[in-house]
N, C-alpha and C positions, 0 to 999 in steps of 0.2 A: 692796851685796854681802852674800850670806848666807853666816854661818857653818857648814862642815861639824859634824855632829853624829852621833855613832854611828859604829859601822862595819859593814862587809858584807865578803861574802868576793869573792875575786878570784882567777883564775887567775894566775901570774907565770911569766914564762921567765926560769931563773936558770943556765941553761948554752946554750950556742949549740949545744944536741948531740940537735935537733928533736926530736920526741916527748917523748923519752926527759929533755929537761932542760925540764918543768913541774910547779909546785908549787902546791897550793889554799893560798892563804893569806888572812890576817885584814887588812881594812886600813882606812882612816879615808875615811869616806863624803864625795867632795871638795866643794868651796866650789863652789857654783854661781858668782858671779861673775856676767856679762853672760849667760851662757849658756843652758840649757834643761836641769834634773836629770830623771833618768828613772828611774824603777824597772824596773832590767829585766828579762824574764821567758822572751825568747829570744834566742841571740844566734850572728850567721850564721858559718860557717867556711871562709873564703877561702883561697885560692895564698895573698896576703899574707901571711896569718897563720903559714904552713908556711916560708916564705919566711924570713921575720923568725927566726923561732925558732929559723933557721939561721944566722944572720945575713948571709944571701945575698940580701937585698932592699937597693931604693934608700936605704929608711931604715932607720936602723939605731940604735935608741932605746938607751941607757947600761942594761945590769944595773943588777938586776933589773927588765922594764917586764912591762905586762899586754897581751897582742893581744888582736885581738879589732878589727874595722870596720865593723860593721853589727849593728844591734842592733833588737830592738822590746821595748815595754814602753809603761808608764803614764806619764806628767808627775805628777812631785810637784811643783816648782816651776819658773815659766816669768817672766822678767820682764815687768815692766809693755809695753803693746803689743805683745807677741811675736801672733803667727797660733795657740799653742794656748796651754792655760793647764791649772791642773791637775787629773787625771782623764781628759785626753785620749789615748786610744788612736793612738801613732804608732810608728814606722818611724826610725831615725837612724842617719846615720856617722859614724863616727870615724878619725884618723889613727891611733889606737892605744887601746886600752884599752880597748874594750868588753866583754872576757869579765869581768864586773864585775858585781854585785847592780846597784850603780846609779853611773851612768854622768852625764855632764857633754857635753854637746853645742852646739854654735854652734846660732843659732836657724835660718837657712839651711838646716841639714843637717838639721833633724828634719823631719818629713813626717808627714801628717795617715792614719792607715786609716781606710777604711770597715768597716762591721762586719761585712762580707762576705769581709773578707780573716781569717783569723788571725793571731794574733800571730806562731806560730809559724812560717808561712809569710811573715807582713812582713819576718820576722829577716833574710829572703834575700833582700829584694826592691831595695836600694839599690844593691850594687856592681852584681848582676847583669842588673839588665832596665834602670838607668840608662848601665850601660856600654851593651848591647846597641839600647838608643833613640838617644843618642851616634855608635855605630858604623852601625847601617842609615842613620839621617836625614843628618846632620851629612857624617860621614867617606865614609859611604859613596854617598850619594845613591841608595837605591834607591827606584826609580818605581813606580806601579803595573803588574804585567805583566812586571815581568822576573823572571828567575829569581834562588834563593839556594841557595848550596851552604854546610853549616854544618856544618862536621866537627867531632866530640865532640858532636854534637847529643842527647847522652841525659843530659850533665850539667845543673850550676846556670846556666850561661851560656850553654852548647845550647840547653835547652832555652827559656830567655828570649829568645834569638835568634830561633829558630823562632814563636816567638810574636808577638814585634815585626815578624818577616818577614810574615808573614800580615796582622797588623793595617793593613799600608801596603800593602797588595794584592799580593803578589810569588805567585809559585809557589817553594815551598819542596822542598828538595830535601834529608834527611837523611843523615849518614852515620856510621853505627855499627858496632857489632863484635861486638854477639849480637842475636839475634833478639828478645830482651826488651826492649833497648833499642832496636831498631827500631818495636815497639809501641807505647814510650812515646813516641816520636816524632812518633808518628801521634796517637796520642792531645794532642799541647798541637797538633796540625794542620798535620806535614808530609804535603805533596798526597805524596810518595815518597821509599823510604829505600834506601840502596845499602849494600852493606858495606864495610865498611873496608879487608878484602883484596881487591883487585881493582875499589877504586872508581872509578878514572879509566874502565875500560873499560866499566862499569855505565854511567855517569853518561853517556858516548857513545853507546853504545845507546839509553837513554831519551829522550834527547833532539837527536838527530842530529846537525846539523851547525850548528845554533843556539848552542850552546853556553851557559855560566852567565856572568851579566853580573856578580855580587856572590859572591866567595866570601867566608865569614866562616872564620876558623881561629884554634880554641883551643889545638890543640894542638901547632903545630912540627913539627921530627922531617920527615922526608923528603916529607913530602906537599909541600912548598911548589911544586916543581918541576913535581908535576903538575897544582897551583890554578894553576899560571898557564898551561900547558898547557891546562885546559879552558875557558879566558874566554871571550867570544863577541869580537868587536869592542868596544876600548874598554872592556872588562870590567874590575874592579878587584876587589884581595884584598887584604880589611881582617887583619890580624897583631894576634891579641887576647891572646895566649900562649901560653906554651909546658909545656901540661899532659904531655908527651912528654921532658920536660927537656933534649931539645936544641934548640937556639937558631940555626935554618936559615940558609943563605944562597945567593944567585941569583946569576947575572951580569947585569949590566944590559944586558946586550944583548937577552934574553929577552925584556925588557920595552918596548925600543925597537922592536925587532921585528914584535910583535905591537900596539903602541900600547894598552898596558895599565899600567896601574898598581898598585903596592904600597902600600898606606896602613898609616900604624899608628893604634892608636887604644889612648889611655891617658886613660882618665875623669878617674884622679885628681889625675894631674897638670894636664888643664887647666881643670879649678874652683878653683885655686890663682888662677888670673888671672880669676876667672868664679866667684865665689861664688853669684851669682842664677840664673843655668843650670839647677842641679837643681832646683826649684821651675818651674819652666817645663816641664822633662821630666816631671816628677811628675803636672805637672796634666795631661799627653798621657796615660801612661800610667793614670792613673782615667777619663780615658775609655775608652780601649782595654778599660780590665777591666770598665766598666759594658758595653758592646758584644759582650761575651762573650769576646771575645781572649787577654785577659790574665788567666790559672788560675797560680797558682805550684804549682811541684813541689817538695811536702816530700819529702827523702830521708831519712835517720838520724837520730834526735837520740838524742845523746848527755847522761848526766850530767854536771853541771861538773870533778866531779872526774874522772870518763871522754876531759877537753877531749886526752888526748895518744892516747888510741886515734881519736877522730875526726880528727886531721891523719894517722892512717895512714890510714884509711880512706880520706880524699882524698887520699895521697898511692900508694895502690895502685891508683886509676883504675878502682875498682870500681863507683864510688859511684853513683847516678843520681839526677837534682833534686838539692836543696839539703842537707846535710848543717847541722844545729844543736845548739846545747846549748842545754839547758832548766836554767834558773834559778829559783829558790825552790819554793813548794810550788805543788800543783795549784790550777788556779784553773777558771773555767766552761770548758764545753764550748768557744768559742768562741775560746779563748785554746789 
């Protein structure tokens, strides 16, 4: 075990009263231990993260902690036999603490970039295109040739959706709320994008009486009624969150009816029983991205000390692609 040494700064939430209760402070650079130390350099900003600093999530870490779940940066130290070692440009999650100089990670959870990725685009790559590979392969079972309907498709999780939809051959089906974010849609390669008022009757139109076999939904809030309304046979609607803040509900008869299903799909919770999982998905999604498929969408990055205007930003549903905070000073272009 190595002894911490020096300190770095860290973002901390020291009131449950979001945005508004975060503090950049000083703190002691931790003990790697078994784990994988990182210098970090971007680091991504999640619902969790907004969540937590409400204290309105599953976890719920003792005053004062540091959020923060996905991060990228360099390896300074990596234990003996780890997969990187240090100087390695990688990608890692964390259960808490990654808004951090440098951060402490299970060896598992770090992930290797290519130099084709940015750092600052890696920041965002773990909860969201890991949830989103999870959710189409796994939970959802989508085959080549059928349709996906991805509402909030112009955000970090949208648009990694859309992405991973296409990579497994589907016809994607977007659905957004301005015209900008129906462009960017197009652009990570929805074949079509509908809008958000009036999408059930879009979504019918376009595609007749076949209907969407995979809805994905990030956002809750009243749509739920009509993702299950537009399934084809046998269709299923994966429940990814609730960017909308309300937390839907159906009758089950809805779903008995139609012989459709509701799945939910939570990454995090189930690499808790499944540590090796993400290293399996990781190594799909570096193919997808060598194959052209897989582009992350940088959105805002913010400075660290900025870390409580950027959970407004996400929490105004403005945002599109990945919202991050940039960490230390500038480094290459490539970073």
């Amino acid at each position: 075990m190595t002894a911490a040494t020096g300190t770095c700064r860290a973002v901390q939430v020291t009131g449950l009263t979001g945005p508004d209760g975060l503090d950049v402070v000083t703190v002691a650079v931790p003990e790697r231990g078994a784990g994988v130390l990182v210098e970090v350099r971007h680091a991504g900003v999640a619902f969790p993260d907004l969540l937590m600093s409400r204290g309105e999530y599953q976890r719920k870490p003792p005053l004062p902690f540091t959020p923060g779940v996905e991060v990228a940066g360099v390896v300074r130290e990596a234990p003996p036999g780890a997969h990187v070692r240090a100087g390695d440009r990688v990608a890692a999650f964390l259960r808490v603490g990654g808004w951090s100089e440098q951060v402490v990670a299970s060896p598992e959870m770090v992930f290797p970039l290519p130099d084709e990725i940015s750092l600052r685009s890696g920041a965002g790559m773990p909860m969201n295109y890991l949830t989103a590979h999870l959710a189409l392969t796994r939970r959802g079972g989508l085959a080549a040739g059928e349709v996906l309907l991805v509402h909030g498709a112009a955000g970090g999780l949208g648009t990694a959706l859309v992405q991973v939809g296409k990579a497994l051959g589907a016809r994607v089906v977007a659905v957004t709320s301005t015209p900008e974010k129906a462009e960017l849609a197009r652009r990570c390669g929805a074949d079509d994008t509908v809008a958000t008022d009036g999408w059930l009757g879009e979504t019918r139109n376009l595609l007749g009486p076949g209907g969407v076999d995979v809805v994905a939904d990030t956002v809750g809030g009243d749509a739920l009624l009509d993702s299950v309304r537009c399934l084809s046979k046998e269709g299923r609607v994966l429940v990814l969150g609730f960017a909308s803040g309300t937390i839907p509900s159906i009758a089950a008869n809805r779903l008995l009816l139609k012989n459709v299903d509701l799945r939910g799909v939570a990454w995090g919770s189930l690499i808790e029983d499944e540590p090796n999982y993400p290293a399996r998905q990781w190594a799909d999604l570096m193919e997808w991205h060598a194959a052209g498929f897989i582009r992350p969408v940088d959105g805002r990055s913010f400075a660290l000390a900025d870390a409580g205007d950027a959970l407004r930003e996400l929490d105004s549903r403005r945002a599109t692609g990945k919202i991050t905070l940039a960490l230390g000073p500038t480094y290459e272009r490539n970073d």
